[in-house]
Every structure is written in C-alpha cells, then in structure tokens.
C-alpha positions as CSV (number, residue, x, y, z in Angstrom):
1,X,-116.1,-45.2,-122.5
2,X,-113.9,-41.9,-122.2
3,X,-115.1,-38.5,-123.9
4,X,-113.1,-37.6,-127.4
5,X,-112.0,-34.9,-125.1
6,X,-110.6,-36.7,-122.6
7,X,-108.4,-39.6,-124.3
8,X,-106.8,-36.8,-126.6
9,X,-105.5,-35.0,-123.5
10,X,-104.3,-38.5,-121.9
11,X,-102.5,-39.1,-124.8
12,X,-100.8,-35.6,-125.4
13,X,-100.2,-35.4,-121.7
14,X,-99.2,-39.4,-121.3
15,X,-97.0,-37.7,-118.2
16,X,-100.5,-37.4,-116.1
17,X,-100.7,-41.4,-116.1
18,X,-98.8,-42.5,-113.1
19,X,-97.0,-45.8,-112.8
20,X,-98.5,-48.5,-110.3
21,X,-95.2,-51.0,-109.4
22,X,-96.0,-54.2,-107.4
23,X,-95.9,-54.8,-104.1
24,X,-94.5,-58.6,-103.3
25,X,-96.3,-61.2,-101.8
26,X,-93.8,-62.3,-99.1
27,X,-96.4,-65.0,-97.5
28,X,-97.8,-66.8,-101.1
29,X,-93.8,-66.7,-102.4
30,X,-92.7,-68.1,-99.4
31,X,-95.6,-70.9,-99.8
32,X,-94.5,-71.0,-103.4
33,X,-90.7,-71.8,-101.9
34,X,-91.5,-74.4,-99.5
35,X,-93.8,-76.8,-101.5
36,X,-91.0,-76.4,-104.4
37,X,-88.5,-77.6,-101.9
38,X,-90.6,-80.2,-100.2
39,X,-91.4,-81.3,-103.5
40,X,-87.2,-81.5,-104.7
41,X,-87.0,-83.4,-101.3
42,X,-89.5,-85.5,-102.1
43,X,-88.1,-86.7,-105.3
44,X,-84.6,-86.8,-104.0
45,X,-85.5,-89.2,-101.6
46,X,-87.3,-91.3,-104.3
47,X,-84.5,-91.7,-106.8
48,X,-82.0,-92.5,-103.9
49,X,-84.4,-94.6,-101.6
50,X,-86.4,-96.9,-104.1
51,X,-83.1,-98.7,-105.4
52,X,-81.5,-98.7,-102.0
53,X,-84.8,-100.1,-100.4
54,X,-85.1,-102.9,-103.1
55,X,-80.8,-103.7,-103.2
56,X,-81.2,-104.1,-99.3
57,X,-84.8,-105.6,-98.9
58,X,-84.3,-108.5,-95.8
59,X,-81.2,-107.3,-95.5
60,X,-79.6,-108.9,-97.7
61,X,-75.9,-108.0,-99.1
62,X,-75.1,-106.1,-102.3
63,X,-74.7,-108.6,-105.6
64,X,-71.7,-107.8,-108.2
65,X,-74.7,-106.6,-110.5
66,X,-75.8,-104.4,-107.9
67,X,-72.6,-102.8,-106.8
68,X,-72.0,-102.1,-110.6
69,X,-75.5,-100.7,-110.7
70,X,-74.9,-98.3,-108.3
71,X,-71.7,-97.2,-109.6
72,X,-73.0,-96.0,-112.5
73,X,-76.6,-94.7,-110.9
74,X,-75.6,-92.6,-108.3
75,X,-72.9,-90.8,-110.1
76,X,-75.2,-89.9,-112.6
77,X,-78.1,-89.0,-110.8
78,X,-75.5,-86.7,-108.7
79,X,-74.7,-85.6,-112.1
80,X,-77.9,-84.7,-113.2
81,X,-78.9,-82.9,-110.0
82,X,-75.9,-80.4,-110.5
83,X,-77.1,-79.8,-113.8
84,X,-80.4,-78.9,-112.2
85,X,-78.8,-76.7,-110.4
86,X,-76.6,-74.8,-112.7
87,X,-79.9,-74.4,-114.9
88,X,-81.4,-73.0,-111.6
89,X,-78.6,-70.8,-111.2
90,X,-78.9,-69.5,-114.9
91,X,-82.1,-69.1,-114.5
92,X,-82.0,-67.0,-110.9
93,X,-81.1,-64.1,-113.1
94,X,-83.6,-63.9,-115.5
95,X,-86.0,-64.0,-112.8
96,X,-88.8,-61.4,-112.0
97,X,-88.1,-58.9,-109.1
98,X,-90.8,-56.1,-110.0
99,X,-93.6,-55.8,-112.5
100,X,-94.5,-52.0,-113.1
101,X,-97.1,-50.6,-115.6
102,X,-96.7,-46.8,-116.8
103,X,-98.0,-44.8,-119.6
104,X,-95.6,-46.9,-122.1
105,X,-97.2,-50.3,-121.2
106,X,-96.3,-53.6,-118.8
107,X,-92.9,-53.7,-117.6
108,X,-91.1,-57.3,-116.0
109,X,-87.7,-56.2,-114.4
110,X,-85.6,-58.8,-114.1
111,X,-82.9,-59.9,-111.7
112,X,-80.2,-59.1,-113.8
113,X,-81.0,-55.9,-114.7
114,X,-83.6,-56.5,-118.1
115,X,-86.5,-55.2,-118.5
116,X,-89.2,-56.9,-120.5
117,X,-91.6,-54.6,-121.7
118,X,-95.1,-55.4,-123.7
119,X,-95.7,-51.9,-124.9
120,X,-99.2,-50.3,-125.4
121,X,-98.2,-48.8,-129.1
122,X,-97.5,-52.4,-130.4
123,X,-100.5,-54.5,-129.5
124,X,-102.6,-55.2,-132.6
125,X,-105.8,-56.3,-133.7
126,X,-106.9,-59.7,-133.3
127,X,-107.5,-61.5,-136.7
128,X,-109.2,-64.4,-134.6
129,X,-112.8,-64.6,-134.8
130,X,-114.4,-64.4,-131.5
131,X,-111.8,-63.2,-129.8
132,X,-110.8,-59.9,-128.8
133,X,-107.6,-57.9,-128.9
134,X,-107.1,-58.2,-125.3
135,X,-108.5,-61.3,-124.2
136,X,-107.8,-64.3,-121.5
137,X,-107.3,-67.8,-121.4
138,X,-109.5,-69.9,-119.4
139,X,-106.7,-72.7,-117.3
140,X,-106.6,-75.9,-116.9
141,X,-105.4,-78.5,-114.6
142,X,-102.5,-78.7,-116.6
143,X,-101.6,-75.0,-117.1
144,X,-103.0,-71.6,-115.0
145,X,-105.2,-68.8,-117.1
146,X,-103.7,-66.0,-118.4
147,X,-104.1,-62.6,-119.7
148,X,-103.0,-62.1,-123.8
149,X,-102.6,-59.6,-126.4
150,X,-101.6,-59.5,-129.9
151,X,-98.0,-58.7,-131.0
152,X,-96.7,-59.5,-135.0
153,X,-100.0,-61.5,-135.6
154,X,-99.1,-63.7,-132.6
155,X,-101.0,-64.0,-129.1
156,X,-98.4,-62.4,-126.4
157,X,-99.3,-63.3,-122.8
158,X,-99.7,-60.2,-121.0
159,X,-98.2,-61.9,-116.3
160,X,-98.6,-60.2,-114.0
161,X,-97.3,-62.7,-111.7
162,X,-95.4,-65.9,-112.5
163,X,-95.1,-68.8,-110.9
164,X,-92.5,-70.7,-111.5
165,X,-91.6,-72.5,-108.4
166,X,-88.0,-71.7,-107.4
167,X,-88.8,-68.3,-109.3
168,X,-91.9,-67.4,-108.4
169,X,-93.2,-63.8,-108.1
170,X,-96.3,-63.0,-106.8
171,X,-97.4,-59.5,-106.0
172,X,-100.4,-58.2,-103.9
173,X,-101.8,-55.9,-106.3
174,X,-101.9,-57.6,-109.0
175,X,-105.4,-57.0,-109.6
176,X,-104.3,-53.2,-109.4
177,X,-102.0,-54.1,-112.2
178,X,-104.0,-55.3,-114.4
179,X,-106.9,-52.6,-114.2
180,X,-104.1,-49.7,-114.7
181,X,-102.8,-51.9,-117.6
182,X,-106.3,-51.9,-119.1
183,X,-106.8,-48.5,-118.5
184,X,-103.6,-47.4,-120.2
185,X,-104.4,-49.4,-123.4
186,X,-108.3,-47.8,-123.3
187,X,-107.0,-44.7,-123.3
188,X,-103.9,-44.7,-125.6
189,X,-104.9,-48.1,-127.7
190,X,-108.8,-47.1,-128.3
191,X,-108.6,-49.6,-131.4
192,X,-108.1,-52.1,-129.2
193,X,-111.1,-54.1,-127.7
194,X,-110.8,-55.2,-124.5
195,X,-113.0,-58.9,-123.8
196,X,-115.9,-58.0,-120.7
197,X,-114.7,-61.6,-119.2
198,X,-111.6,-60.1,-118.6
199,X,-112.9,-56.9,-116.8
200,X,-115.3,-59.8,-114.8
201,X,-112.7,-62.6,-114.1
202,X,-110.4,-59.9,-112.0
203,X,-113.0,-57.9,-110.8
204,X,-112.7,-54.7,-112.7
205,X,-115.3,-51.8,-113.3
206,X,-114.5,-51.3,-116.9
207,X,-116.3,-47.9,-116.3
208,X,-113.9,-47.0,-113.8
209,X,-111.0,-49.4,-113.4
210,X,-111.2,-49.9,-109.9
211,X,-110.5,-53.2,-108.6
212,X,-113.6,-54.5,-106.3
213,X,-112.1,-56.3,-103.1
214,X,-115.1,-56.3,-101.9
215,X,-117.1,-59.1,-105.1
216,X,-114.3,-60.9,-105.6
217,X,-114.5,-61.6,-101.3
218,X,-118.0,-62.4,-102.0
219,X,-117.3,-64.0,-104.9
220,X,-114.6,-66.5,-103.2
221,X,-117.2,-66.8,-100.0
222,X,-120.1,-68.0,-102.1
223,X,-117.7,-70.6,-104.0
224,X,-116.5,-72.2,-101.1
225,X,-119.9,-72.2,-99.3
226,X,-121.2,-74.1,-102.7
227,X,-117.8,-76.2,-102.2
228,X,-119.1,-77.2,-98.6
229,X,-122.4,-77.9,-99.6
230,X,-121.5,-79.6,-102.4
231,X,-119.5,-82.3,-99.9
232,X,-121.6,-82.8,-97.5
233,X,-124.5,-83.6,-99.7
234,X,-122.2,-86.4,-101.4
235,X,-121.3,-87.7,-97.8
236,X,-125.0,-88.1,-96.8
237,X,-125.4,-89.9,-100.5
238,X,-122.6,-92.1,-99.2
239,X,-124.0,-92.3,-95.8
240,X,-127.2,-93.7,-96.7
241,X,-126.6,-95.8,-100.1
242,X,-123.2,-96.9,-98.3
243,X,-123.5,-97.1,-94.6
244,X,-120.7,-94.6,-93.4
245,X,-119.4,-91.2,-93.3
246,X,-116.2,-89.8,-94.7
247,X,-116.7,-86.7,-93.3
248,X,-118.2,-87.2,-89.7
C-alpha cells in the first residue's frame, strides 16, 4: 500500500502525522436530546397515569386498598427516578466531549478530564478465522455496528461516536476519523490487516484514505429511491388484491 520507504520515514518522523479532533454535531445531539427526553416523558407519564386512570375510572373514590397502594407506589417510583438521576449525574462525567486521533492512536476525552486511549502499538493480531485485525460488526435492531480491534486477545471496539441518549456524542467528521485512524495503524501497525468492508461501509479509498462525500450521497440516494419503490409497489399489491390504498 505504502513504499518500504515511505512507512519507515512515517514512523521515525511519527511528528509529520497530524491529529484530526472532531467537530460536534450540534443538530443530530440535539435530536439525540429531545427523543431521550420525550421518551423519559413518556414513561413518566405511564407509571404515574396507568394506576391513576384505573384507581379513578367512572370517577369513582379511592378504596382503603388503593390509598395504601399508592402510599407505597409513588414514593417508590419517586424513589427510583432520583436514583435515575444520580446515576445520570455519575455518569455526566464520564461522558465524551471530544474524540481526537494522532500519531499515538484514538483518543475519547472525557468530561471529567480522562482520556481513553486505544493506542496503535497495542492492537494485535486477530486469532479469529475470518476475521481481520481491524474489522466491523454488522448491527442489528437491537444494537448499532461498530468498528473493533484486538487488544490482550480480546475484541476492543474502536467509537467514534456514542450514542447513548442523555450522553450522546456525535461528531461531523466522523468518517474523517476513522480514515485518519486507519491510516495511522497502516502506516505504524503494517502487521495489522485492515477488513476491505470496513474501508467500503464508511466510504474510504484504502489507497488514499479520503473519505468520499460524494458515494456515500449516492449511496444513501439510491437506498432511499429503492426504499420508495419498494412501497409503492406493495401499495399497488394492496390496491388491487385488497381494494385500497395506504399510501394515496
């Protein structure tokens, strides 16, 4: 990929690499914020409006069994809710305020002042068989994809965002990120074997490392015309087997 040359001058010289930090995205975290809170709001209401609406259903007056109900739900569920939010609090701090890669590796500075670092010297070989050193996890419904190395014979998931509702950190580079990160482990890892789909899934030239805006726009536009045509041709299905139309 890089001449003999070339890589041993990188690596004597690891000064020449510069560091790439993120650049928040104020929009998506925002997003990120609100659905969190809609979705606290949501819950909130459920816990305190289900067992109200069924105590006071045809308006009926509060029973001895119900009064006692309540005195024991609601202070607990008040309870729990400012455990919630101590744990919240706790976990403010260890939150993600800037993700930086440099010649050293991938760097997650933290609120309170940490920085968690997955360095380029200690990822490993993967003892896996079909799977490379630096490799990525398809998601699911249930969990997102992610980039992953190998650290002390164990996978180590290489974020470059996180999403974590009420701690969410979501940068618009982040393809950037990722391209300088595999650049800097090509250059001063060249043991380690970096998967193609990992190079494809971000849009990466693995020949240059540049991030192409312009295929994964392409990319996404194709998807969602295939998304359109895929609905309309199951409307018309339902049109003419069923008789109507959910979408005109």
């Amino acid at each position: 990929m890089f001449p003999q040359e070339f890589i041993k001058l990188m690596i004597h010289n690891k000064e020449n690499f510069p560091r790439i930090s993120s650049e928040r995205n104020n929009t998506a975290t925002v997003v990120i914020y609100l659905l969190f809170g809609l979705l606290c709001l949501a819950m909130l209401s459920l816990f305190v409006g289900v067992p109200l609406s069924i105590q006071l259903e045809h308006n009926s007056s509060l029973s001895n069994r119900e009064m006692i109900f309540d005195l024991i739900y609601f202070p607990l569920l008040l309870w729990g809710i400012w455990g919630l939010y101590k744990n919240y609090e706790r976990q403010k701090h260890k939150k993600v305020i800037l993700i930086a890669v440099d010649q050293d590796g991938l760097h997650h500075h933290q609120f309170n002042g940490t920085v968690q670092s997955i360095l380029y010297k200690d990822l490993e070989r993967s003892k896996e068989a079909y799977v490379s050193d630096i490799d990525r996890k398809i998601g699911t419904k249930y969990s997102p994809g992610y980039i992953f190395g190998f650290k002390n014979g164990v996978k180590v998931p290489l974020h470059f965002s996180t999403a974590e509702n009420g701690l969410s950190y979501i940068p618009k580079n982040r393809n950037q990120l990722i391209a300088h990160f595999l650049q800097g482990a090509a250059l001063f890892c060249p043991h380690i074997k970096i998967s193609p789909a990992v190079y494809a899934e971000n849009f990466i030239n693995p020949k240059t490392f540049e991030f192409d805006k312009r295929a994964q726009r392409k990319t996404y536009f194709i998807a969602l015309i295939l998304i359109i045509i895929i609905l309309v041709a199951i409307d018309l299905f339902i049109k003419y087997t069923k008789g109507f139309s959910l979408l005109f």
